[in-house]
RODO-2510 file (C-alpha; in nm, 4 decimals, decimal comma):
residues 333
     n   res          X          Y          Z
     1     x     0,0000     0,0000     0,0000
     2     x     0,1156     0,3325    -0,0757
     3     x     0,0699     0,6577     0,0808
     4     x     0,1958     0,9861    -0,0355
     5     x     0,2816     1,3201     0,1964
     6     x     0,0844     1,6085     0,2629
     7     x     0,2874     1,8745     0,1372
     8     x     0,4423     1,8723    -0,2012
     9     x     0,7520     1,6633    -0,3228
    10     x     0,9403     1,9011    -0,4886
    11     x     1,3070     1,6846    -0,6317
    12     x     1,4965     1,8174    -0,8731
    13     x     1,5657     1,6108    -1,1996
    14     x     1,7591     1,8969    -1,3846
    15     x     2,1034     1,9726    -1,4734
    16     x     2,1551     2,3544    -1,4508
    17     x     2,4514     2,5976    -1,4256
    18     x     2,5697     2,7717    -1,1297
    19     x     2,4174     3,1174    -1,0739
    20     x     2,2031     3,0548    -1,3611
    21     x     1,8035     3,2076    -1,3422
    22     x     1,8080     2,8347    -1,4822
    23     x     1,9270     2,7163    -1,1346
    24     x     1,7376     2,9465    -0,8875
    25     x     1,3978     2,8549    -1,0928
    26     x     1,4561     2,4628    -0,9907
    27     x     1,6202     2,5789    -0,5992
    28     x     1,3321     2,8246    -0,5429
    29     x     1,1151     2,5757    -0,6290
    30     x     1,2199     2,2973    -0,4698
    31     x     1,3382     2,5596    -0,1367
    32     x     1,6743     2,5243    -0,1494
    33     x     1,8709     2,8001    -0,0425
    34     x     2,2543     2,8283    -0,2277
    35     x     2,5669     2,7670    -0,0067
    36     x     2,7792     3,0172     0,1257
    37     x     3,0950     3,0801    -0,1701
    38     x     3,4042     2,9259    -0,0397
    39     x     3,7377     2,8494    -0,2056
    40     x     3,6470     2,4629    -0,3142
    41     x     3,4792     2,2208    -0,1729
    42     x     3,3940     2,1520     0,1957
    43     x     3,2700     1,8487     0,3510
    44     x     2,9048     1,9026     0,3971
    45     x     2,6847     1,6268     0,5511
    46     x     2,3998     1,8252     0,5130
    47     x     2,3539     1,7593     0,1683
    48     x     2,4092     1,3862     0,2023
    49     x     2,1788     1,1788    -0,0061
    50     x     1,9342     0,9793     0,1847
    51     x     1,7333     0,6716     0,0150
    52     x     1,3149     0,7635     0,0263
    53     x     1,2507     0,3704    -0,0877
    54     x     1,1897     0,3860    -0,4214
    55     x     1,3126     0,2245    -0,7476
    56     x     1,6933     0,2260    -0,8313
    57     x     1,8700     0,0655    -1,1520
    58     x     2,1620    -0,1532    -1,0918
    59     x     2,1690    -0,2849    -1,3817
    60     x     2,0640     0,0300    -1,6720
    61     x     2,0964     0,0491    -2,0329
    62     x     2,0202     0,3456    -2,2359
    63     x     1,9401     0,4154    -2,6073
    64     x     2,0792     0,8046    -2,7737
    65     x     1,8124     0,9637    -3,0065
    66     x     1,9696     1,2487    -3,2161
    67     x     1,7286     1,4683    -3,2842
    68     x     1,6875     1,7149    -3,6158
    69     x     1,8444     1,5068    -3,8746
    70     x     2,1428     1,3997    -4,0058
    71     x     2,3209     1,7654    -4,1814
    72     x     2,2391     1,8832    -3,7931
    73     x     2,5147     1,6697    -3,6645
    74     x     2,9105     1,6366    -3,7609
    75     x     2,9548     1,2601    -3,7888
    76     x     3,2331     1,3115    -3,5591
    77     x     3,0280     1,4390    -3,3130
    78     x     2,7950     1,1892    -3,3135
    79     x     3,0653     0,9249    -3,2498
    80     x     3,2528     1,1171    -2,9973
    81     x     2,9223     1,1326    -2,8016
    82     x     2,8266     0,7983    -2,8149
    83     x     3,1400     0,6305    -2,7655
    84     x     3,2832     0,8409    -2,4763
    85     x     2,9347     0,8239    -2,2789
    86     x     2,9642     0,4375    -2,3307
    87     x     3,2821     0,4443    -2,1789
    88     x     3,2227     0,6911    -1,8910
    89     x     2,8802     0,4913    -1,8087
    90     x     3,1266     0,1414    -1,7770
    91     x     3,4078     0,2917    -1,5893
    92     x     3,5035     0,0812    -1,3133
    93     x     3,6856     0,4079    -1,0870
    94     x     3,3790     0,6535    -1,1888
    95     x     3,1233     0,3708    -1,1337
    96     x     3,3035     0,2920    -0,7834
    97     x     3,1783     0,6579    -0,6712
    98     x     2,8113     0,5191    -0,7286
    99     x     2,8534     0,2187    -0,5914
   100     x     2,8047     0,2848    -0,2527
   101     x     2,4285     0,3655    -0,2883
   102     x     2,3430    -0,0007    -0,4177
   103     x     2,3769    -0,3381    -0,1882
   104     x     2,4329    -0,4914    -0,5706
   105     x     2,7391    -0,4493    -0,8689
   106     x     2,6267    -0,1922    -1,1197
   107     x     2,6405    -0,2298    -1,4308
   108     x     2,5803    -0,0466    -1,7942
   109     x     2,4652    -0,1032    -2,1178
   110     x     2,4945     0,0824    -2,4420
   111     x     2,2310    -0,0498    -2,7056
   112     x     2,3006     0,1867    -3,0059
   113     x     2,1823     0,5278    -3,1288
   114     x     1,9339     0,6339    -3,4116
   115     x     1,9477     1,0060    -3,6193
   116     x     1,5712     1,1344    -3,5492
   117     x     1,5018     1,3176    -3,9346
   118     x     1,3684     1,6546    -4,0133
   119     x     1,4648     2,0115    -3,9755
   120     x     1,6051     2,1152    -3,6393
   121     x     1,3227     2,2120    -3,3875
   122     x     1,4191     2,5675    -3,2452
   123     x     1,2495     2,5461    -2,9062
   124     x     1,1771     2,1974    -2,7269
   125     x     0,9201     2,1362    -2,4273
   126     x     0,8903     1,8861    -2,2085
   127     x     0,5920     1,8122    -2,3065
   128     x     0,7216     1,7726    -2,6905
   129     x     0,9582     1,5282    -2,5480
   130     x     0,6945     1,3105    -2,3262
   131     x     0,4832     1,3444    -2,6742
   132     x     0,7623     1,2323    -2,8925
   133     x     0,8280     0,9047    -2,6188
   134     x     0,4709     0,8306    -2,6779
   135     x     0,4230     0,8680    -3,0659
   136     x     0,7982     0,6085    -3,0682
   137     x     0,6699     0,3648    -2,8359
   138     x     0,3160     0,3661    -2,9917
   139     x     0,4329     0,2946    -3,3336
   140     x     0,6689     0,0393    -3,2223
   141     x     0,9897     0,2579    -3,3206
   142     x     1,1650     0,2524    -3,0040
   143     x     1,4807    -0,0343    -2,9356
   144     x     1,3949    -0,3594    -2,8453
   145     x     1,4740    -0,3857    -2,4818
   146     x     1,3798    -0,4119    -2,0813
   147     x     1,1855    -0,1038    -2,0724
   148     x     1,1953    -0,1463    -1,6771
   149     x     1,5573    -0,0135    -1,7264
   150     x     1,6329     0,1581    -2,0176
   151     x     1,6485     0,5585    -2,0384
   152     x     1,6232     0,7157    -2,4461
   153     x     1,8280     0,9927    -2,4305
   154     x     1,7298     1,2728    -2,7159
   155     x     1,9845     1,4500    -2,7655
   156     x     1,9163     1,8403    -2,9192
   157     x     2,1229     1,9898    -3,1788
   158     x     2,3569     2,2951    -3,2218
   159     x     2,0766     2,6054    -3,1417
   160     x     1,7354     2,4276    -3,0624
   161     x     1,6865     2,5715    -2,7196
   162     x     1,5241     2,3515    -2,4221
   163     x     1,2723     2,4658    -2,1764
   164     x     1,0738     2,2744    -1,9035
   165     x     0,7432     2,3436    -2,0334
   166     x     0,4942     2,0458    -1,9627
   167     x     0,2966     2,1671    -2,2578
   168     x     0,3038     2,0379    -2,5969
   169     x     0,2973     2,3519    -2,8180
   170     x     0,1336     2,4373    -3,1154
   171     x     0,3509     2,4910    -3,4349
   172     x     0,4846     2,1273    -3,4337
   173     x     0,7445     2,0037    -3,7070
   174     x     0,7464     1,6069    -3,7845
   175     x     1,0367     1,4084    -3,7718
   176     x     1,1269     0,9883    -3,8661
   177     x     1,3460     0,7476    -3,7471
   178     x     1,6537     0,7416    -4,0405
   179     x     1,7754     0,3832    -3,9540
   180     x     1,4578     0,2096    -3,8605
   181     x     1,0543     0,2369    -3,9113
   182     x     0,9078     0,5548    -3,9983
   183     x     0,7704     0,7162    -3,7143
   184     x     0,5976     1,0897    -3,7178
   185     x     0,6411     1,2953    -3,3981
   186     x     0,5756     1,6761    -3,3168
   187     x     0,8829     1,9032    -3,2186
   188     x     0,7752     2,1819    -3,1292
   189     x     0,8455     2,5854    -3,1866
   190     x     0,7238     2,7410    -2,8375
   191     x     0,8401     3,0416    -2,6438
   192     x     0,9037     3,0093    -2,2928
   193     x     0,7091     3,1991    -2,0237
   194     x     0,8811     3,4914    -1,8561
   195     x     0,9134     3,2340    -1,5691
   196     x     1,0545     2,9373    -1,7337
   197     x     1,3528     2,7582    -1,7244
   198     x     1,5087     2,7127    -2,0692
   199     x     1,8959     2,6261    -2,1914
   200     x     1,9279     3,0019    -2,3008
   201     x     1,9362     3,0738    -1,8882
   202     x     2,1731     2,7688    -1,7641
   203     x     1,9155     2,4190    -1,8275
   204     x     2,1409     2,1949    -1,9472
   205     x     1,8899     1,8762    -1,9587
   206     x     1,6709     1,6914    -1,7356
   207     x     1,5270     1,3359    -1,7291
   208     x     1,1724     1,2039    -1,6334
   209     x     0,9271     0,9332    -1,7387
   210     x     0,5992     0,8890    -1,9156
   211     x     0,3771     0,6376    -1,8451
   212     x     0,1641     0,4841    -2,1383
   213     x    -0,1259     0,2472    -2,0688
   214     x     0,0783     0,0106    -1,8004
   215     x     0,3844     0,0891    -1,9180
   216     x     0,6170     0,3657    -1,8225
   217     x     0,8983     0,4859    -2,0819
   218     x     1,2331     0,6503    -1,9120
   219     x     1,4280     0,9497    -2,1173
   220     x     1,6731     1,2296    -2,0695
   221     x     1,6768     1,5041    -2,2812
   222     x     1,9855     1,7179    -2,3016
   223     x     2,0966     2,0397    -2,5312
   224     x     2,4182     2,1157    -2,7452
   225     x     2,5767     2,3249    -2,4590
   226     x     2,7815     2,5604    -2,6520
   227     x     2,8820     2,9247    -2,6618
   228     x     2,7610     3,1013    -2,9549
   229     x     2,9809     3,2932    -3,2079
   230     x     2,7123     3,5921    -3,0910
   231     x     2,8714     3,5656    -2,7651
   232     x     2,5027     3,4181    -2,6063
   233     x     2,5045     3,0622    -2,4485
   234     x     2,3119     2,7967    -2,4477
   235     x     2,3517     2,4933    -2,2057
   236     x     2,6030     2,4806    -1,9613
   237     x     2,9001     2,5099    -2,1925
   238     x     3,1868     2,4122    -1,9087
   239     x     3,4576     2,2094    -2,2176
   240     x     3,5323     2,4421    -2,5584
   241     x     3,4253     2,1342    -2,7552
   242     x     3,0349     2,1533    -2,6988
   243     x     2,9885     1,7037    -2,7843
   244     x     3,2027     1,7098    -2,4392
   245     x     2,9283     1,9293    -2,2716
   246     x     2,6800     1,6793    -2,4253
   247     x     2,8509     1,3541    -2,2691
   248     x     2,8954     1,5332    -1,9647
   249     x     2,5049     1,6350    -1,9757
   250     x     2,4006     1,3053    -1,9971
   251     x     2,6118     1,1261    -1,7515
   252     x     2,5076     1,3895    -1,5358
   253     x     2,1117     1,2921    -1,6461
   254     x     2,2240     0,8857    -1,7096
   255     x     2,3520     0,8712    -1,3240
   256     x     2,0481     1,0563    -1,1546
   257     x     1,7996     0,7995    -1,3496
   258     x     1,9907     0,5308    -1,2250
   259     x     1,9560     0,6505    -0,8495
   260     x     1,6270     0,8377    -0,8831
   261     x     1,4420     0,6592    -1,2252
   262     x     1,1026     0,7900    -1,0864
   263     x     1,1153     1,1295    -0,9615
   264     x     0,9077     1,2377    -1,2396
   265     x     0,6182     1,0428    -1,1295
   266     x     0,6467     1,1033    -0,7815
   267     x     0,6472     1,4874    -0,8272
   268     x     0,3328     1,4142    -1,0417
   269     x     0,2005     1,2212    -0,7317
   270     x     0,3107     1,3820    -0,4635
   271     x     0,4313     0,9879    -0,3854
   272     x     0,7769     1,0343    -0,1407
   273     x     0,8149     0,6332    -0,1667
   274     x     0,9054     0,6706    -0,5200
   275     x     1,1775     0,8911    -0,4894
   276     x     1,5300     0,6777    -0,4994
   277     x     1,8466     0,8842    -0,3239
   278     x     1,8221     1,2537    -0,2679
   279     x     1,9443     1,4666    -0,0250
   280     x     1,6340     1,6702     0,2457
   281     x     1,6870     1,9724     0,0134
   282     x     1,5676     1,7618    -0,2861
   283     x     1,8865     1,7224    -0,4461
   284     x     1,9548     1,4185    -0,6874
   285     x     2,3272     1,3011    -0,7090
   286     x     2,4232     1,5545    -0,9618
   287     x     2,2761     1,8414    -0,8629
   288     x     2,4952     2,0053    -0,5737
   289     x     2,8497     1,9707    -0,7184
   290     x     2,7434     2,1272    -1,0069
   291     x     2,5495     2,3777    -0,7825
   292     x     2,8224     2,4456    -0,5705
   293     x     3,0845     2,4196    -0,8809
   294     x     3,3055     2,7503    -0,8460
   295     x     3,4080     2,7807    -1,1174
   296     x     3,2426     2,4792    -1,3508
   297     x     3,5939     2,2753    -1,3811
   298     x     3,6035     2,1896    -1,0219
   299     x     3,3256     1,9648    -1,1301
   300     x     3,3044     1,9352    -1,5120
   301     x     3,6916     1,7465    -1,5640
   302     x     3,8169     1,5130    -1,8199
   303     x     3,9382     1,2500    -1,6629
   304     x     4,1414     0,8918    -1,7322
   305     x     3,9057     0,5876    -1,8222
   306     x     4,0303     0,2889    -1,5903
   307     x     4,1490     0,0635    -1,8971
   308     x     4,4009     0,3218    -1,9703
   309     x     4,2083     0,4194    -2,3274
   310     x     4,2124     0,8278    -2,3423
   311     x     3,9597     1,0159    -2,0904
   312     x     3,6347     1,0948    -2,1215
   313     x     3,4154     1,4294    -2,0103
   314     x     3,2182     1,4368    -1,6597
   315     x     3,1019     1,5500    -1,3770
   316     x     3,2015     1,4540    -1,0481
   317     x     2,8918     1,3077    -0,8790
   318     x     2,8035     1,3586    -0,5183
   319     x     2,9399     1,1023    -0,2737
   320     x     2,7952     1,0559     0,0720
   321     x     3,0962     0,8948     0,2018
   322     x     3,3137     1,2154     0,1561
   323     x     3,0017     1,4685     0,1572
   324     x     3,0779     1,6291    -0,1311
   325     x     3,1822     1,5432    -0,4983
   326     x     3,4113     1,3114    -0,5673
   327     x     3,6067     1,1661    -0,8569
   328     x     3,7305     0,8300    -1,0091
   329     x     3,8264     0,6044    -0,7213
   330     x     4,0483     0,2590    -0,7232
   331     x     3,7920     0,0917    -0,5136
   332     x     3,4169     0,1437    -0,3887
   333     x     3,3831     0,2802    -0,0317
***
């Protein structure tokens, strides 16, 4: 039997930049007041994640969607991104860091990625991206695989902007599947409220669910960070080369939906037992290094993949057993 609280759950599922209207939007509204600035990082138990009982993934694979067609995206970019979240996701020292908030190994799967077609969608909701789940899953275009545990990431191109809109707007473009079954889906043109979060003020991505007859779908959407040649940013653009800020994104988004898969649903039902790890301020694991992150590189780093093959861009997740972020370890705490 379930029972939910009496006052609003209010967990944050974002990824936003320090300082950002972006980031006091998603504090304000979940009451969290910013730390005082210090030099670094202190230890800080009171930000320590606690575990509210619901649903974590040990075991999670995850599917990249790259949305607005192929001339959108250098092919170099494309395999950069998938083949440097693959390794980050699998890395024995950065999964160590995690592993301390399952009783079980973790483990990670990469199943492929797909090029989404049609003309780049300036401005994405999230309620074009719940809509686009449903239209894949209803046609039978999304990956065969355990739904139970596998996020679609949909990755945005160089300009769209994302906001957190739970509208689907009007002014929709349609889009297909290039290496599979044709499937038609509204992106949509919108402009954000006054009072909105959106990319162009520090939202780098955010994940949720959507639940469809009995089934519920997991994604993670996520935006080109970049800075602009007009000198305006979108994203959080912490590495020059913005397909770094997009792997970074997404193992940001990739690590919270492992340790919090249904904080969508439990904001939506006011439902505290479905909520994974978070800290009392409503903080997933991501969320207060990158918070706290003065300047960005203290948390956003580059750093050696275990089998000795190159480095790969991420950020440092939050680690009760040093309260505070920490990085690739030898051995789980």
């Amino acid at each position: 039997m379930s029972h939910t609280s009496t006052s609003p759950i209010h967990t944050l599922r974002v990824a936003t930049a320090p300082f950002s209207k972006a980031e006091g939007h998603f504090r304000g509204r979940a009451g969290i007041i910013p730390a005082a600035l210090a030099p670094g990082f202190h230890a800080t138990a009171r930000h320590d994640l606690i575990y509210h009982g619901g649903r974590t993934l040990s075991d999670l694979k995850f599917f990249n969607f790259f949305v607005g067609g192929a001339a959108a995206w250098a092919a170099s970019d494309i395999k950069n991104i998938n083949t440097a979240l693959a390794a980050a996701m699998t890395d024995a020292h950065l999964n160590n860091v995690v592993q301390q908030y399952f009783h079980t190994a973790i483990t990670s799967e990469f199943l492929g990625s797909s090029v989404l077609a049609g003309a780049p969608p300036s401005t994405v909701s999230q309620g074009d991206v719940e809509a686009l789940v449903t239209r894949l899953f209803t046609a039978g275009s999304l990956p065969h695989a355990d739904l139970s545990i596998t996020v679609f990431n949909f990755l945005l191109p160089s300009g769209t902007v994302l906001n957190d809109n739970a509208a689907v707007t009007a002014g929709a473009i349609s889009a297909s599947v290039e290496s599979h079954d044709p499937v038609h889906h509204p992106l949509a043109k919108a402009i954000p409220k006054p009072d909105e979060a959106d990319s162009g003020h520090g939202l780098g991505g955010y994940h949720g669910s959507v639940n469809i007859g009995s089934q519920t779908v997991y994604y993670a959407v996520g935006v080109y960070s970049e800075r602009r040649a007009d000198g305006t940013i979108n994203g959080i653009p912490a590495f020059a080369e913005p397909w770094k800020n997009v792997v970074a994104t997404f193992y940001h988004e990739l690590v919270e939906a492992r340790t919090d898969p249904d904080v969508a649903e439990a904001n939506r039902t006011n439902n505290i037992k479905l909520v994974g790890w978070t800290s009392r301020q409503g903080e997933e694991i991501g969320d207060f290094p990158v918070f706290e992150a003065r300047p960005l590189t203290a948390v956003f780093k580059e750093v050696p993949l275990t089998n000795g093959h190159g480095t790969v861009p991420i950020q440092l997740m939050y680690s009760n057993a040093v309260h505070g972020p920490e990085g690739p370890i030898a051995r789980p705490h």
